[in-house]
N, C-alpha and C positions, 0 to 999 in steps of 0.2 A: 504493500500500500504506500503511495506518495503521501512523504510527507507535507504537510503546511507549510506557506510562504514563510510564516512567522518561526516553525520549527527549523528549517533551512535555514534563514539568516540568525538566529542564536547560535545556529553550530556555529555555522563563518565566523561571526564575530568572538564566538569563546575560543578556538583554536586558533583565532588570530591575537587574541589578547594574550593568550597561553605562549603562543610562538615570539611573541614581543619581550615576554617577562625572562625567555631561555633563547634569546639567539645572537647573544654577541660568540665572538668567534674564538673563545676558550677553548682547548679540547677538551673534550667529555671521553672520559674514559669507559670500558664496560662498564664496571661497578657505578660507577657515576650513572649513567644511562638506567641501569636497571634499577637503581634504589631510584630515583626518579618516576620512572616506569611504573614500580609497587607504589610509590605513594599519591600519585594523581591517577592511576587504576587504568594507567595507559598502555598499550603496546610500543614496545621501544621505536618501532616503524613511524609508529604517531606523533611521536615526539619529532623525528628528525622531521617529518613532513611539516607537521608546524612550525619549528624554525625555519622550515624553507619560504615559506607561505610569508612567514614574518618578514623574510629577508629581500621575496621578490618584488611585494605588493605593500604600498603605502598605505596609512588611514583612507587619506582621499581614495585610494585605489579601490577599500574594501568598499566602501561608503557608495561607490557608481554599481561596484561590484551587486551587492546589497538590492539595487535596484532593477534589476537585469529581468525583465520578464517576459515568458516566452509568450506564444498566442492563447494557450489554453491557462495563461492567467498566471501558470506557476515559477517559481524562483529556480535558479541553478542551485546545485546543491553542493557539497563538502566534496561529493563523488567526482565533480565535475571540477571542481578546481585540481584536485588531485590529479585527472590526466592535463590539464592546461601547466601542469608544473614542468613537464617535461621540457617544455619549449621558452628556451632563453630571451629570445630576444620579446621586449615589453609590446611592440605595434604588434606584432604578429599575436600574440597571446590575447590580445584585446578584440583583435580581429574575428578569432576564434571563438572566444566568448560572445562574440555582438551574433553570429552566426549561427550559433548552439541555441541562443536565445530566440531569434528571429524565426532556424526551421524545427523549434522544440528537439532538440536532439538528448538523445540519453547520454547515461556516461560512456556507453560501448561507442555508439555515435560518434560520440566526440574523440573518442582513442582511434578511432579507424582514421579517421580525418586529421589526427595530429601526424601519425605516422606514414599517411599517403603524403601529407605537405613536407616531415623531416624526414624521410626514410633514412633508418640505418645503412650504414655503407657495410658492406660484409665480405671480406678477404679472407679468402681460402688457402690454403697450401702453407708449407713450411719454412719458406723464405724469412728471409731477418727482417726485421723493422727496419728502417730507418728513422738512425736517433738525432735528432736536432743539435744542429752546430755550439748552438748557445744556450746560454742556462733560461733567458726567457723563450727559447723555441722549446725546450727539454719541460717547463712547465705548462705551455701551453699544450705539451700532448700529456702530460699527466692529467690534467683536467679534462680530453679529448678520451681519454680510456676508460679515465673513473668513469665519465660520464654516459660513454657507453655501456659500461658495465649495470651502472642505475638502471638505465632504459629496459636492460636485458631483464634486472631484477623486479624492474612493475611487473612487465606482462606475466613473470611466475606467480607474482600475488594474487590472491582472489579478489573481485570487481567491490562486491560488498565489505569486505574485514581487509584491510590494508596491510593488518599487521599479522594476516596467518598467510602461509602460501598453502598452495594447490595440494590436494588431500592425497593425491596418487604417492611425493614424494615422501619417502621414511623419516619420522619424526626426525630424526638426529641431523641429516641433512638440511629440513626445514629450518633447525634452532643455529646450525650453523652460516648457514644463509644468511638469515638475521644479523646473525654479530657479524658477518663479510659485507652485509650493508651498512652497518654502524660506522665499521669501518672506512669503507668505501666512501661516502658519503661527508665523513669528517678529511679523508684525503681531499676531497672532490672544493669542501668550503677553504682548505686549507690555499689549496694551489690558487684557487680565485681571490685570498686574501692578501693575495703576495703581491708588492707594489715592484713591478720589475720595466725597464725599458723594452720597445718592440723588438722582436728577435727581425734580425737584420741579417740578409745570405754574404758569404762569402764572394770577395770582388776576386776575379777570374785574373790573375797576374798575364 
């Protein structure tokens, strides 16, 4: 059952005020994550999602955010910002939102359409990487992996519960997922914290 306009923007607004009060750029460590986690009766998944949500989108942002209605009257929900998280850059995310609102689209909707507009790039075979000349081209693909790596780690989640994955895999693997996101995720905020000049190629002698 769909919930109420007014139930919809309580969440927004509480996992946005939750994600404001936890997202300067500390590391949080497991143990930190998880006593955290038990005491606001969250999934650790939830929390970093809320600090992301804190970190992408302003008050004003949530506030237009807030307002967004589709034709059949109803608000976008917590579901729906959670796949718009994936995509960086702020016009395209908004664009997206105006969009989901205008043809009512669900949160599947809206995942199919984030991922047809950013498609992962996927390289196959055994070949080496190439690693970046410089220490800002070398952080720019740490941010380019982790980030891949996230992307990879939604579509294992389940649509509804953010913070359980998909029932087929063996618990142990599931909990370890988890801490390889926490993980991942604190790499991911780390690398973008980093105030570095543009990586610049090598002049050809």
């Amino acid at each position: 059952m769909a919930k109420s306009v007014a139930e919809n923007v309580k969440k927004i607004r509480e996992v946005y005020e939750f994600g404001l009060g936890h997202s300067e750029r500390t590391t949080y460590g497991k143990g930190e994550v998880e006593k955290l986690a038990a005491k606001k009766k969250l999934g650790q998944v939830a929390i970093y999602r809320a600090k992301q949500f804190a970190r992408m989108f302003s008050k004003k942002d949530v506030a237009r955010l807030c307002k967004l209605r589709c034709r059949n009257r109803h608000s976008l929900s917590w579901g729906h910002i959670i796949k718009i998280l994936k995509v960086r850059q702020k016009q395209q995310r908004w664009k997206l939102l105006d969009l989901a609102a205008k043809h009512d689209w669900s949160t599947r909707d809206l995942e199919r359409e984030v991922d047809k507009r950013f498609p992962k790039k996927r390289k196959y075979g055994g070949g080496r990487v190439k690693i970046a000349d410089d220490v800002a081209g070398l952080v720019q693909q740490v941010m380019t992996r982790s980030n891949s790596w996230l992307r990879f780690d939604d579509q294992l989640r389940d649509e509804d519960d953010q913070a359980t994955y998909r029932d087929q895999l063996p618990a142990t693997i599931r909990e370890s997922l988890c801490t390889a996101y926490a993980a991942m995720q604190n790499l991911h905020e780390t690398a973008e914290s980093v105030q570095l000049p543009q990586s610049r190629k090598r002049k050809k002698k």
